[in-house]
C-alpha positions as CSV (number, residue, x, y, z in Angstrom):
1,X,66.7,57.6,58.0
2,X,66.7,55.5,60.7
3,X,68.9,52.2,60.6
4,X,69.0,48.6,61.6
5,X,72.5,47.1,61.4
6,X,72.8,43.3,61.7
7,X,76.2,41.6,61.3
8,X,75.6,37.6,60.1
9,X,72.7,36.1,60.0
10,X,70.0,33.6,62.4
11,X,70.7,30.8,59.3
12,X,74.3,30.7,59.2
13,X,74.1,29.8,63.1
14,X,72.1,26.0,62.3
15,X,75.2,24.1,60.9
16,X,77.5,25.6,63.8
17,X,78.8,28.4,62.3
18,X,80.0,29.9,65.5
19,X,83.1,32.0,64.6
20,X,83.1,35.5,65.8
21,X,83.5,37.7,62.4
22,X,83.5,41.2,64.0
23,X,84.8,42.5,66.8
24,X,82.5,44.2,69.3
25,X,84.2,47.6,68.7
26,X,83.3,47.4,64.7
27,X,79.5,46.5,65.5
28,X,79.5,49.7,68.3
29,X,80.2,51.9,65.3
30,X,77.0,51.0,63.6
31,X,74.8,51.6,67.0
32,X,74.7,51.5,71.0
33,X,71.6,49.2,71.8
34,X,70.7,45.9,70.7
35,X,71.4,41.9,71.3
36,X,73.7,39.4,69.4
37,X,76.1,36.7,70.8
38,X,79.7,36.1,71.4
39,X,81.9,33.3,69.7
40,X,81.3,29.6,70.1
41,X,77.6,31.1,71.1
42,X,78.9,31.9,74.2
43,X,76.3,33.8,76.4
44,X,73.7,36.2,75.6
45,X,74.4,39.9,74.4
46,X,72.2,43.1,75.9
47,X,74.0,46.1,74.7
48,X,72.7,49.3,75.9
49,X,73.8,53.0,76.0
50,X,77.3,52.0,74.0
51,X,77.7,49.2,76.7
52,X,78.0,45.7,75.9
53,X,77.0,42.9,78.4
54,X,77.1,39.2,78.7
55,X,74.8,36.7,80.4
56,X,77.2,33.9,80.2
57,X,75.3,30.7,81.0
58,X,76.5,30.6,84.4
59,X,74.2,33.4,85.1
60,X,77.0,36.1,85.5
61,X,76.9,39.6,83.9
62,X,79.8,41.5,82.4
63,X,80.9,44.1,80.4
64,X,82.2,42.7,77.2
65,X,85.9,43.9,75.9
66,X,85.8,45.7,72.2
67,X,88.0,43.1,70.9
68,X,85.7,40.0,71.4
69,X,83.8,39.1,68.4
70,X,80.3,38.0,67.3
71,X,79.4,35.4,64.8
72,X,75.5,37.2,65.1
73,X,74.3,41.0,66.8
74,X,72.1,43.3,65.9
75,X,72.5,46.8,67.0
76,X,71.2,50.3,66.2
77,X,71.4,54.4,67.3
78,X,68.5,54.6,69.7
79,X,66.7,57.7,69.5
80,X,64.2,58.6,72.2
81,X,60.3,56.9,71.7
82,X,57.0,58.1,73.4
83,X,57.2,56.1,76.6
84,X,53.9,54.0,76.5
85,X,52.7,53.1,80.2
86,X,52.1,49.4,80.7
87,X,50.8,47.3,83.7
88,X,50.0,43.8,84.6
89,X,50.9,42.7,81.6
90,X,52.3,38.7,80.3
91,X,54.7,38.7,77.7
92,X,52.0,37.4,75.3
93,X,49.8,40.6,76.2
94,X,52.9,43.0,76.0
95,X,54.2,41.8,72.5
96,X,50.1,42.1,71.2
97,X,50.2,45.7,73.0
98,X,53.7,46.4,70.7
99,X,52.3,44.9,67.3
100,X,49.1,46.8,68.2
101,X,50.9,49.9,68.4
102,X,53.1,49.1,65.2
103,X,50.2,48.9,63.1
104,X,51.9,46.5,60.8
105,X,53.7,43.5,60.7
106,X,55.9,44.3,58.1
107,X,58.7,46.8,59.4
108,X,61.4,46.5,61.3
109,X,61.6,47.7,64.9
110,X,63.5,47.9,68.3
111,X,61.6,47.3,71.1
112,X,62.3,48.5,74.9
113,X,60.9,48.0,78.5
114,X,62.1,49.5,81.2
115,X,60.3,48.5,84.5
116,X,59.2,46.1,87.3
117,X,58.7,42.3,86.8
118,X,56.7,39.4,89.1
119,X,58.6,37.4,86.8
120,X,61.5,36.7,84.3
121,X,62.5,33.6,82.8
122,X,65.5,33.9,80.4
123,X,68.2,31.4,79.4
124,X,71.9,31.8,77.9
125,X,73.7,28.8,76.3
126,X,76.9,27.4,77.4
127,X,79.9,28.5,75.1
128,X,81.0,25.9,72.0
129,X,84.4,24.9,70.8
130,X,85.7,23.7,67.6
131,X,84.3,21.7,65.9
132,X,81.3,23.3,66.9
133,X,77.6,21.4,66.7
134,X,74.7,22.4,65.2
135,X,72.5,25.0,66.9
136,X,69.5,22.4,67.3
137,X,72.3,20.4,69.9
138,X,73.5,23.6,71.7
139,X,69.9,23.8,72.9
140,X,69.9,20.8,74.5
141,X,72.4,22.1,77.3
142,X,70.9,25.9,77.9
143,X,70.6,26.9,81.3
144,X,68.3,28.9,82.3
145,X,67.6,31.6,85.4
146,X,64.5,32.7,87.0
147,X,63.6,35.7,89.3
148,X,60.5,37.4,90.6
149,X,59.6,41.1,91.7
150,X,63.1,42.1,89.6
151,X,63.7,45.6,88.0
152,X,65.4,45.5,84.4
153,X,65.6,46.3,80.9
154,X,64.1,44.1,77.5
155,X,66.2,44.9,74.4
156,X,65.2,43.4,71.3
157,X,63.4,43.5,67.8
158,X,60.3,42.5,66.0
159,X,61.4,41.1,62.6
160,X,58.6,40.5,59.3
161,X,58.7,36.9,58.9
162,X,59.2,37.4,55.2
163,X,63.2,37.5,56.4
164,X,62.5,34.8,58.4
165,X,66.2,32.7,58.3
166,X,68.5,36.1,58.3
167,X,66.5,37.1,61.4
168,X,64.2,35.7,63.8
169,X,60.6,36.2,62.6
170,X,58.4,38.0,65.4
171,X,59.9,39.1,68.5
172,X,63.6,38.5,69.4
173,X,64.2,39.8,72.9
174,X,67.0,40.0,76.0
175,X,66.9,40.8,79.4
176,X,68.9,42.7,81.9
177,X,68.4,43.5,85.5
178,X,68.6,47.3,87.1
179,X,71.3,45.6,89.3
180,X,73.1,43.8,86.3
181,X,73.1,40.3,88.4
182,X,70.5,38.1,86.1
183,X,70.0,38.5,82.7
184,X,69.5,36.7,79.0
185,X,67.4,35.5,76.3
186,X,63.9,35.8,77.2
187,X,61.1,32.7,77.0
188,X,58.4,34.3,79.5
189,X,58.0,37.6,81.9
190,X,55.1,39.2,83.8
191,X,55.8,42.7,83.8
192,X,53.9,44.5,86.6
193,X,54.3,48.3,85.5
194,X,56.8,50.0,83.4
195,X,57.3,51.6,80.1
196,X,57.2,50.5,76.1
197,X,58.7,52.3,73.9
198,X,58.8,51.1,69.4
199,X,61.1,52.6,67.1
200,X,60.6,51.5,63.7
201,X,62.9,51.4,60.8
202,X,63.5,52.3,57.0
203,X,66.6,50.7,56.3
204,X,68.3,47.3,57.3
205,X,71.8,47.0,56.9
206,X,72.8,43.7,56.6
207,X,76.4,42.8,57.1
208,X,77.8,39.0,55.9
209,X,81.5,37.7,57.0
210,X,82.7,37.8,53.2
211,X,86.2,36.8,54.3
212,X,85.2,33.3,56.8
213,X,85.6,30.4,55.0
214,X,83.3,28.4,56.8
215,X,80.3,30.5,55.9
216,X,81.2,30.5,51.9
217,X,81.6,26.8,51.6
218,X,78.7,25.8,53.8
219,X,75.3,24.6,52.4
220,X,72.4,25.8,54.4
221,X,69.3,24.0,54.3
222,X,66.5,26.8,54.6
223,X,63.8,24.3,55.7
224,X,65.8,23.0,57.9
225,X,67.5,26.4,59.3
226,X,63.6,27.6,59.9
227,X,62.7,25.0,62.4
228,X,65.8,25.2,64.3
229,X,65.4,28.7,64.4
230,X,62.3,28.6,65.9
231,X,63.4,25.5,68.6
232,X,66.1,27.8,69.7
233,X,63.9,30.9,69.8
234,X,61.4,29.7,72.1
């Protein structure tokens, strides 16, 4: 059985509900690779062979401390994938060579590059504090990097879009260079050679903050939470 762990949810994110509720050493027991975000929505999360690092949106990368917490991360135990040999390749083309190689559109699944980009274009938002604003406003003051001819990593996930709200529908993905000096959330790469490798999954284990008050007494429009969700994804 192979297991996608995800601590909050996308939704709970649109009214500004920015609290860390787990510490970064209670998500690590549930996997070693995947993406989330810190409190106040402070930077973006690559985590990768048990490491966690943060884009902050100052561009600077660092290894996060197990005691920082995550109001949102997703994170499972990799397991080694048939390494799928990409070149020339847009992000467009890349995520239709993926879903091509999924077969479906229906499952869960991690997705990982490893290789050589012309270019990368990522962003990371600048951290919130109380009272925080709504996602749709933190948007507004993203920064975001470019490079080109950079070596890195893509962490991320392809999510159904019938849990569109608790995830992101279609692809959710992070970047992180070889040299750990430019990373974040993703809007557009040109990846000029380097390997894809899927790993699907049969189980997702969703995790809520039960004991935040915030989140229990909040009403979340889902119309609403959907379009903000996508603004902020793309």
């Amino acid at each position: 059985m192979t297991t996608l762990y995800q601590h909050g949810t996308l939704a709970l994110l649109v009214p500004g509900l920015f609290t860390g509720t787990q510490t970064v050493g209670e998500l690590l027991k549930h996997g070693d690779t995947g993406i989330g975000t810190l409190e106040g929505l402070d930077g973006e999360l690559i985590i990768m062979d048990g490491i966690v690092y943060q884009v902050n949106a100052m561009g600077q990368v660092r290894v996060v401390n197990a005691d920082e917490t995550v109001p949102f991360a997703n994170v499972h135990k990799a397991h080694p994938q048939p390494k799928i040999a990409v070149e020339d390749a847009s992000s467009d083309a890349l995520k239709q060579i993926a879903l091509k190689e999924l077969k479906t559109e229906n499952l869960f699944a991690a997705i990982r590059v490893d290789g050589e980009f012309s270019q990368m274009h990522t962003r990371a938002v600048l951290p919130q504090t109380k009272p925080y604003p709504t996602l749709a406003a933190t948007a507004e003051g993203q920064h975001e990097f470019n490079a080109t001819n950079i070596k890195g990593t893509i962490i991320g996930y392809f999510s159904p879009v019938i849990y569109a709200g608790a995830v992101a529908a279609g692809f959710h993905l992070h970047f992180l260079s070889e040299d750990h000096v430019m990373g974040g959330h993703i809007l557009d790469f040109d990846l000029a050679k380097g390997n894809l490798q899927i790993e699907t999954f049969d189980n997702f284990n969703l995790h809520l903050p039960v004991h935040d008050p915030d989140f229990l007494e909040t009403k979340i429009n889902a119309k609403q939470a959907m379009r903000d969700i996508a603004k902020a994804e793309n």
